[in-house]
N, C-alpha and C positions, 0 to 999 in steps of 0.2 A: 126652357122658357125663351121666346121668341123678345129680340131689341125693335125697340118701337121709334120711332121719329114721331115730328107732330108736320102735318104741314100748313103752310101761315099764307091766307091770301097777300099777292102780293099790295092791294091795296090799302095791306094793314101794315108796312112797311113805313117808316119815318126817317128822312135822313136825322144824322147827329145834330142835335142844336136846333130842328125849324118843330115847329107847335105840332101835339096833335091832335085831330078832330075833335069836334064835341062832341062830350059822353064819350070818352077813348081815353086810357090813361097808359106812360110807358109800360112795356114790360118790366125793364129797370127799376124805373121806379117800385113797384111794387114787392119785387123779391129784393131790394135794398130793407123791406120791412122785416128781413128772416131774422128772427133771434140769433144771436153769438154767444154761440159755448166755446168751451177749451176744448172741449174733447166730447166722444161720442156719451161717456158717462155723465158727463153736465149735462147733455141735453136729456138723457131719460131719466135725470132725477126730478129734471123739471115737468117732465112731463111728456115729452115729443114723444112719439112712437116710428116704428118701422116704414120707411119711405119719406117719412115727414124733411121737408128740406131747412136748411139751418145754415148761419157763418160759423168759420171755422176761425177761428185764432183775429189776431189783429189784424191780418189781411184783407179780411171780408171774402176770404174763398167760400163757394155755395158749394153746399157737402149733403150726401145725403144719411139721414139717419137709417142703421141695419147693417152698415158697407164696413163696419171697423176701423172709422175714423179716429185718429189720436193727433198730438202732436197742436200746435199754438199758445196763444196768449191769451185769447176772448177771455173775459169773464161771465157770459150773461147779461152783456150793459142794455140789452132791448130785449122787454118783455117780453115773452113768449108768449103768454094769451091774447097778442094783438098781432101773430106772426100770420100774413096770407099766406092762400095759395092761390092759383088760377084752375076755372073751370076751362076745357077744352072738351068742344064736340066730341065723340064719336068718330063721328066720320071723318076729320079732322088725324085720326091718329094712326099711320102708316107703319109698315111693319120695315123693320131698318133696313135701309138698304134699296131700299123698290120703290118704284117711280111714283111722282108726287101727281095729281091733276094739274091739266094745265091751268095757267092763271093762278098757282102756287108757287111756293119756295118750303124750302125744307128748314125747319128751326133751329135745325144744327152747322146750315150752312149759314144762317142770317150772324149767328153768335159766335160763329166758328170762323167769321169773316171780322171780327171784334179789331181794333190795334192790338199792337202787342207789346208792350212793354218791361222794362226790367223789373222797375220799382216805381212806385204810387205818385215821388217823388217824381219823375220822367213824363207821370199821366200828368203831374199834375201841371208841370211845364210845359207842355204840350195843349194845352190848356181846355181839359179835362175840368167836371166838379163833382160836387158831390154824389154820390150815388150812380153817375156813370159807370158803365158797366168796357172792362177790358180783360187781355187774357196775358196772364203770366210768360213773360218770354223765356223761363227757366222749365216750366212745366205744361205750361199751354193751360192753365186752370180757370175755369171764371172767376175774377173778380170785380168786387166795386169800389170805387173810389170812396173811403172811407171822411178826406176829409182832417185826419191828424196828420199828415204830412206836409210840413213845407215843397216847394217846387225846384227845378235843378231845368239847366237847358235840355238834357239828353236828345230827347225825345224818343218816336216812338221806334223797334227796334224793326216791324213792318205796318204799314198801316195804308188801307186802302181809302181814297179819298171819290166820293164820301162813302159812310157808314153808314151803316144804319142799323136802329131798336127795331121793334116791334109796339103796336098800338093796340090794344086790350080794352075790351068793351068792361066797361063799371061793373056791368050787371054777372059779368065771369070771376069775378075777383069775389074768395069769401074767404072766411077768415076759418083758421086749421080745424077747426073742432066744426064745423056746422055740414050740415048733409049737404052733398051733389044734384044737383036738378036732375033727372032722368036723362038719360043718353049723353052723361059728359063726365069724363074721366082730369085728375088731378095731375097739374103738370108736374108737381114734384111725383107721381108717379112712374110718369112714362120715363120722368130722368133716371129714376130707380131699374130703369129696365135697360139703360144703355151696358153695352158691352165691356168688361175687366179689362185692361192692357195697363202696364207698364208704358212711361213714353216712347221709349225703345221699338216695345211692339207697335204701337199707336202707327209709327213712321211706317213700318213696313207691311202691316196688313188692314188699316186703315185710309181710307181718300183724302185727299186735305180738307181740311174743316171738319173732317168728321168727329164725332163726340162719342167718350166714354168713361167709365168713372175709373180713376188713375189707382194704381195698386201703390203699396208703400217702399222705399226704400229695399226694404227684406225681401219683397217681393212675393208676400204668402198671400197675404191678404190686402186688400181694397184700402184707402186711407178717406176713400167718402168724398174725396174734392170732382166737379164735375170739370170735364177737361175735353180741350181740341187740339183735335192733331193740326200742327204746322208745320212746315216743311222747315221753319226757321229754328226749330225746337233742337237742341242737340243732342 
């Protein structure tokens, strides 16, 4: 099975911090709505299904369900029957690796351009809030600013200035359970379809920023967390 990118006008781009358009909501913001389980069996007791996107542990890492995620702290603390997803065109969703239209960026480079930080504590010092979205400087993993951390000077371990989210039309955003409009496919799908590496491989046979879902420790199987490669990653 072929790894998908999406690609995102760049008009639909927002630096870190400035408003976005009316009728446009962040991306962040939105997948900061995923349910938080401990582990992949929390989430299919509650319900989620195969693909379905979700947090993992107290980090708020975005993991996909089906990949053999384990390992956190989550309990469950956000209902899962109010968890989105985003609709994406069709046309919109690129086969990984191959060039975008012009007047485009790639999804993976927009998020995969994230700061990068140690701990939430660094984001938060850096002066990061809630539901801001950053990437693990241990794993290169998405996460969001959860918000139960105090703050520390560190800051950020790389971070490009500025950044920037992505802006999401209202009308694309529906919630897990309700049908797809005709010709548009679910973003926790196309995540579903990025490429296995360990961070290790990530470095070496992936581009920087590139995205894929990070294998565990053991190395058999997938751990579900959604990850970018960084050259800062060790």
């Amino acid at each position: 099975m072929p790894s998908y990118d999406i690609s995102i006008k760049k008009e639909n781009l927002v630096k870190h911090g400035c408003a976005v358009p009316a009728g446009y909501v962040r991306l962040s913001s939105v997948i900061a709505r995923l349910p938080a389980f401990r582990d992949e069996a929390a989430a299919r007791a509650a319900g989620l299904k195969d693909c379905d996107m979700y947090s993992i542990g107290s980090t708020n890492g975005i993991a996909i369900l089906g990949t053999g995620g384990t390992g956190g702290t989550g309990t469950g603390d956000r209902d899962f029957t109010n968890a989105l997803d985003i609709a994406i065109p069709q046309e919109e969703v690129v086969k990984y690796g191959c060039q975008v239209p012009n007047g485009y960026v790639r999804f993976t480079s927009v998020y995969g351009s994230l700061p990068v930080y140690g701990t939430e504590a660094a984001a938060v010092g850096d002066g990061l809030k809630k539901c801001d979205p950053y990437l693990s400087a241990l794993t290169g993993d998405l996460q969001l600013v959860t918000g139960n951390f105090g703050s520390n000077n560190n800051g950020a371990t790389e971070k490009k200035v500025p950044y920037f989210d992505i802006a999401i039309k209202k009308e694309q955003i529906l919630y897990r359970n309700c049908n797809l409009p005709k010709g548009y496919i679910k973003l926790s799908q196309v995540l579903a379809s990025l490429p296995v590496y360990s961070s290790a491989e990530a470095k070496t046979l992936l581009p920087e920023c590139g995205g894929y879902l990070r294998v565990n420790t053991a190395g058999k199987i997938t751990d579900g967390n959604v990850s970018f490669n960084r050259q800062v990653i060790p």
